[in-house]
N, C-alpha and C positions, 0 to 999 in steps of 0.2 A: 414491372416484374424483373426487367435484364437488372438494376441493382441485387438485388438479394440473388438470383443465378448466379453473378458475379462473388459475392461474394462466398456461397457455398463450394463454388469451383476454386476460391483461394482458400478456403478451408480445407477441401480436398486435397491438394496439389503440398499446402503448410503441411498438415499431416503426414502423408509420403517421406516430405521431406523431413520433417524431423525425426522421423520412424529411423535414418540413415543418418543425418545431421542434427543433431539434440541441438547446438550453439547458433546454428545458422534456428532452428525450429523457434530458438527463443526470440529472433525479431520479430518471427510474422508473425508467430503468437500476438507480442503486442501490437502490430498494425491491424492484425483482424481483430483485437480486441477496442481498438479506438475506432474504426470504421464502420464497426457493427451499429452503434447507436441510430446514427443518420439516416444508415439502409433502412434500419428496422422503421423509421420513421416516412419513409419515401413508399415503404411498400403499404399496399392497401391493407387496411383492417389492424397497423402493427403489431402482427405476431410476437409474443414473446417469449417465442425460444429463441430466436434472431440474439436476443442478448447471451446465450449460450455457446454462441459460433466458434468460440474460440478453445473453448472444454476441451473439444476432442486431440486440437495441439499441443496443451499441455498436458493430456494424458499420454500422448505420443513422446514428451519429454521424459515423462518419467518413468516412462517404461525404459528406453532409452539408458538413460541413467543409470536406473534401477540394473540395467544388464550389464552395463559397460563401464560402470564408474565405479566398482568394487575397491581400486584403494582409494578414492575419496571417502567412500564411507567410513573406509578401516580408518584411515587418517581424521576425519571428525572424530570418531567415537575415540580415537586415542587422545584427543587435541582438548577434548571437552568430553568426560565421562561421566560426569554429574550430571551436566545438560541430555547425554544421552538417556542416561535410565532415567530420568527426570520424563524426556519424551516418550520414551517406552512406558512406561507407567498411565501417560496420562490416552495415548492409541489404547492400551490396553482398558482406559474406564469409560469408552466409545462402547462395549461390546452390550453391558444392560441398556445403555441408552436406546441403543439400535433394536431393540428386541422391544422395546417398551413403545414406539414408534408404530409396530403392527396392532396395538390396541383399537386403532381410528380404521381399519377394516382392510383392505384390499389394497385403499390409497397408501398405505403406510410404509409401502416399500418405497414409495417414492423420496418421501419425507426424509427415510434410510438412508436413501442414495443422497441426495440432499445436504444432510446434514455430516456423511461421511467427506464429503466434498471440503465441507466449509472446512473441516479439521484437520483433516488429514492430508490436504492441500498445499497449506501452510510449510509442517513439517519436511513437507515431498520439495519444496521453494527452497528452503533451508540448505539444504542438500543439491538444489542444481545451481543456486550461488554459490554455494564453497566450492563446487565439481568447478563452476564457470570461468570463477576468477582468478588464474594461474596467474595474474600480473598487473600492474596498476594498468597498462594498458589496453589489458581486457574490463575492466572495470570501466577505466575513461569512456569505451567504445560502445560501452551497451547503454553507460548516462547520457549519451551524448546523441544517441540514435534516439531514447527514448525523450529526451529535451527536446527533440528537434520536431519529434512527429507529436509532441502535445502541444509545442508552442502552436505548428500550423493547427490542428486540431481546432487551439484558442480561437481562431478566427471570428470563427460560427458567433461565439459571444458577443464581439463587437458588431458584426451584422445582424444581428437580433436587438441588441439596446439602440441600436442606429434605426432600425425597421429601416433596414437597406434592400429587403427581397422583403417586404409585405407577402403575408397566404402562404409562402415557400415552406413547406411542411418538413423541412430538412433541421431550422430551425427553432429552437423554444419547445413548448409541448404542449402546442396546439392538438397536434397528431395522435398525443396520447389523452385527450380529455382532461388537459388539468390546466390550471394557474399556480402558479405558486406567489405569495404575496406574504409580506410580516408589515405590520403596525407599529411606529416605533415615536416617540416625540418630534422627530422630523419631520414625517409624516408614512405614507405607504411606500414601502420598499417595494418594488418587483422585482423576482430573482430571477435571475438568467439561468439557462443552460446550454445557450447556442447547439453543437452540432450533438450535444450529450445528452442523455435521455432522462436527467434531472440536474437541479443546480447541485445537488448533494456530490453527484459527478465531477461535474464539470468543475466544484470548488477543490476538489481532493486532486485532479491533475494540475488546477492552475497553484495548487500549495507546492505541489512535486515540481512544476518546472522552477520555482523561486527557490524552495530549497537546493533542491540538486545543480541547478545552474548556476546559483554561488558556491557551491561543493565544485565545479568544474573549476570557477575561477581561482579560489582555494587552495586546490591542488600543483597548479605552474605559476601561476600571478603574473604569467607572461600577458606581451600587449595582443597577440592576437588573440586571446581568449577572453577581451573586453566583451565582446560581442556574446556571452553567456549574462551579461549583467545587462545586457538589454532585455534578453530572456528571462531574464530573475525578472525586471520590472512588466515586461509584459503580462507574465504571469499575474504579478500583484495586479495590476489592473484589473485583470479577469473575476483574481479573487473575491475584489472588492464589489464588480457587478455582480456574482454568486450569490454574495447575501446570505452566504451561510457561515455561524461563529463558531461555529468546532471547526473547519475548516483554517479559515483565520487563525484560528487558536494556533495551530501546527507549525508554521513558522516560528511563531511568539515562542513554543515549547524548544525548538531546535536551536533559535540563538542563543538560549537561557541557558540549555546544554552545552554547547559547544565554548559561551562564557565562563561559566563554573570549571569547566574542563581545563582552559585554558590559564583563567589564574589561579587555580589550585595545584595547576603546576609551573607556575613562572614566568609562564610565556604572557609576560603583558602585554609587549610589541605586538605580539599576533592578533593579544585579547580586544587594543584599542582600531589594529585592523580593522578586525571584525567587525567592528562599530561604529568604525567611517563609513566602512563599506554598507549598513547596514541603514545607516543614516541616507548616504545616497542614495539607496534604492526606493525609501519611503520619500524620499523629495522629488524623485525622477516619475513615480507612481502617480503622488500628488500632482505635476506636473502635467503628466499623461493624460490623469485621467482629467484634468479641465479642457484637456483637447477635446474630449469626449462629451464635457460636458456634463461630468455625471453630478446629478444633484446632491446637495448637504446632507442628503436625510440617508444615503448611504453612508457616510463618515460617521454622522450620529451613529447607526448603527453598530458599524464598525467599531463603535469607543466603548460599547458594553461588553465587547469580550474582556476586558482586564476588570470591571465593575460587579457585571452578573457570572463571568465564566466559575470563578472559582465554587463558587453558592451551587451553582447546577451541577458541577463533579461529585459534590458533598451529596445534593438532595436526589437528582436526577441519576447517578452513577452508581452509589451506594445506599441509598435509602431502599431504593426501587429493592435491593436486591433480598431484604427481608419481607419487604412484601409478595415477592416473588416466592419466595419459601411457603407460604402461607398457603399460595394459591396451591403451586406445583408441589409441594412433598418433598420426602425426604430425598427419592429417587428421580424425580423431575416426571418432566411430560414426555421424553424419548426425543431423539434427534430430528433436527430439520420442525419440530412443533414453532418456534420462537423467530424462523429464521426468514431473510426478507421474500424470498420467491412460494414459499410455502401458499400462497393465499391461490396458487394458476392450479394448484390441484384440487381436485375432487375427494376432499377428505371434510369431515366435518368432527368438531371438536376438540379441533388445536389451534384455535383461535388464542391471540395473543397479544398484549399489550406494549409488550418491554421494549423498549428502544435502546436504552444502555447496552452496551459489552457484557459486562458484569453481569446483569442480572436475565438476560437471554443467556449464558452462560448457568448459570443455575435454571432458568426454565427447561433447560434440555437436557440438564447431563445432573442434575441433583448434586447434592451435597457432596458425593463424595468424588463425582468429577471437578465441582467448583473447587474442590481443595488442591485437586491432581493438575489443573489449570493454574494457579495460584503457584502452586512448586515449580511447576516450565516455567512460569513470569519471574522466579526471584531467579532461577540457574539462570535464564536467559538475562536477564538483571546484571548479576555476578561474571556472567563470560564477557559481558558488553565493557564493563567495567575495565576489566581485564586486559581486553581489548584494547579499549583509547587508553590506556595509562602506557601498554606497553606502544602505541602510534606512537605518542607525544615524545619517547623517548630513544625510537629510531628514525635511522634513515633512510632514505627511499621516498615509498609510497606510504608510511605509516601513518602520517596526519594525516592524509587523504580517508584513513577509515573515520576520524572524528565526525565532521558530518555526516555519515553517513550513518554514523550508529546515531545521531542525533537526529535522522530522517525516523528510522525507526522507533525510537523515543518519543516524535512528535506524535506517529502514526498509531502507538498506545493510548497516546494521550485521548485522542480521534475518537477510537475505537472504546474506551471507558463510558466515552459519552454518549458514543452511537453506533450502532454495527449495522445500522443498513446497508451505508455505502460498499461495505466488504463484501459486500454478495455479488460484486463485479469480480469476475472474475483474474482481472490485469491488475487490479488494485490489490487485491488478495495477494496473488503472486507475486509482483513485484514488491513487494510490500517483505515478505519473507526471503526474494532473493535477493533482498539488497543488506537485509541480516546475513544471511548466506555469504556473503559476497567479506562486510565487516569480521566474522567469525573466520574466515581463511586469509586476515590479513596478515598478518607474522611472515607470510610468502611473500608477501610485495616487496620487499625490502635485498631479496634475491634474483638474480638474474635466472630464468627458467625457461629455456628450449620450449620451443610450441612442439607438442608430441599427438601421435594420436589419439584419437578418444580412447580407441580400445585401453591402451597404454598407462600404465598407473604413473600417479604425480610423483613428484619427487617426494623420496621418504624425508618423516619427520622424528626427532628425539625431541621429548616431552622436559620440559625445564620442571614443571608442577605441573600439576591436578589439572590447572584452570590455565597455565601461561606457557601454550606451544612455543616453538623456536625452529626456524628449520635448519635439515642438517649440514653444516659447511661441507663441501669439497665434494 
């Protein structure tokens, strides 16, 4: 039992601290959010609210925020006003859904709470990355913490596919009653989760350390920051024992963007970069993982995401979502019905199929959220846009946002096809403060005094609608 003490006393103590310290709150958020998995695994019977441990930090952020970041807000809503009422619109088509949720009886407030989470989560992420990131060097500091504590994380993985601690219930998910296995022409894949409480996990951070750890590289191309591109490949490795192809998929999406980005605006130097650099990592991988020893029948695997991936967006991503109409209505099933933690409550009758984004997105919020959903994705689309066109063509830190908004491009991708994984709470988050972080990049390219929280950012004048600029002098 002292693991999980231990870790509610780092919950406690993150809490406090971030109630005072929002920036410093945002590390140990994610460390109690990657630590939780293994505790919750180590303790008897694993409880799972263990998976929750980290809620209360980020509610501490953004209350935080929410008090003390008053001009980032104003500064967003001025920076991106389309994207505002865009988000204001779709907070505001939560309110039937939430109502519609108390049909299933007493339990339904849960579901409320639930599903208010998964949405309004997001938005609240958006806003403590644009508050966070005053400067590429706060940007670098927080990819770099969080590179650093998934690559060790990774570990777990390779000790599990080795059965290096046989019985040790910290790895795999023995602990939680399951296997995981896929069937493939090569033969049976086992998927890994090492220290994370499924591979669906454990693939989404080994995608994040490859992405973001060539995003570090990226950014300086200096020689000490080789050592990110060992991170990039350890990561692949991991991903590859994962076993899981929407996973995979996310890199494949983020270079594809970051390519397209690049020769649509001139930069082929960069573009053929990219592609060395890209080529290396999957050789170094390859390489790697015959240390490892890992069998053929993962590769096979691995070669059906470019074969079957596109077909399952089409059938599994958008098909789903008219039959999802059929079942739930015009008005859905009410929030938290569709979503992945929904099954630990004592509610009956919001039983649920949908695995897609998309169409657990119409199972909960009906028609006329899935639309109000749909208008955030295109403004969010259009600032992004906005965004890497204005990088590409300043100086500073401004290429430093390409990858990144291509982190979040891959992470749509992800999410189209599956939204389990989102129901982590670090992934969720991070996930929206690294949009956050891209949407306030127009700043990076400015030198900006570290100020206090209390203390509003440096003012902004608006060039247009959608393409902030900040103000000289």
């Amino acid at each position: 039992m002292l693991p999980e003490y231990l870790l509610l006393a780092l919950v406690l103590v993150a809490t406090f601290i971030a109630l005072k310290k929002w920036r410093i709150g945002v590390f140990l958020a994610i460390l109690a959010g990657m630590i939780q998995d293994p505790v919750r695994k180590l303790t008897p019977g694993a409880p799972p609210f263990l998976v929750l441990t980290s809620v209360p930090i980020w509610l501490a952020i953004y209350f935080r925020v929410m008090r003390t970041e008053k001009g980032a807000r104003l500064a967003l809503g001025r920076a991106y006003p389309r994207l505002s009422s865009a988000a204001a619109l779709f907070a505001a088509s939560l309110l039937v859904p939430a109502l519609l949720s108390f049909q299933y009886g007493f339990g339904g407030w849960q579901l409320a709470v639930l599903g208010l989470f998964g949405y309004l989560s997001p938005l609240l992420g958006v806003l403590v990355g644009f508050a966070f990131a005053r400067g590429v060097s706060d940007v670098r500091r927080l990819l770099m913490f969080y590179v650093t504590v998934s690559a060790s994380m990774l570990v777990g993985t390779a000790l599990e596919y080795l059965n290096a601690y046989p019985g040790w219930a910290a790895v795999g998910t023995d602990a939680l009653g399951a296997r995981w296995v896929r069937t493939t022409g090569g033969g049976v894949v086992d998927l890994h989760s090492g220290f994370f409480r499924s591979p669906d996990v454990m693939g989404w951070h080994a995608a994040a350390a490859v992405m973001l750890g060539l995003a570090l590289v990226m950014q300086r191309r200096a020689a000490s920051d080789r050592l990110w591109l060992l991170v990039a490949t350890w990561g692949g490795v991991c991903l590859l024992l994962a076993g899981r192809r929407k996973m995979m998929m996310m890199p494949v999406v983020w270079a594809a963007c970051l390519v397209v980005a690049l020769v649509g605006s001139g930069r082929f130097k960069r573009a053929a970069a990219l592609g060395l650099m890209g080529v290396a990592v999957v050789f170094s991988v390859y390489y790697a993982s015959g240390e490892f020893d890992v069998h053929e029948s993962y590769y096979v695997y691995a070669g059906t995401v470019t074969t079957e991936g596109p077909m399952r967006v089409i059938d599994d991503a958008w098909g789903a979502v008219w039959d999802t109409y059929a079942q739930a209505g015009f008005l859905g099933m009410g929030l938290g019905a569709a979503s992945q933690g929904a099954r630990y409550f004592a509610v009956s009758g919001a039983e649920s199929w949908q695995e897609s984004g998309s169409s657990k997105i119409m199972a909960e919020l009906g028609v006329p959220g899935f639309f109000c959903a749909l208008l955030l994705v295109w403004r969010i689309a259009r600032a992004l846009r906005v965004t890497m066109r204005g990088g590409l063509t300043r100086d500073g830190g401004g290429v430093f946002s390409l990858p990144l908004a291509g982190f979040v491009v891959g992470n749509v991708a992800c999410f189209t096809v599956s939204h389990q994984v989102y129901s982590d709470a670090v992934i969720l988050t991070m996930t929206s403060i690294v949009l956050g972080t891209v949407l306030g990049a127009h700043r990076w390219s400015v030198v900006v005094r570290p100020h206090p929280e209390s203390a509003p950012p440096t003012p902004f004048v608006r060039r247009s609608t959608e393409a902030p600029v900040a103000q000289a002098g």
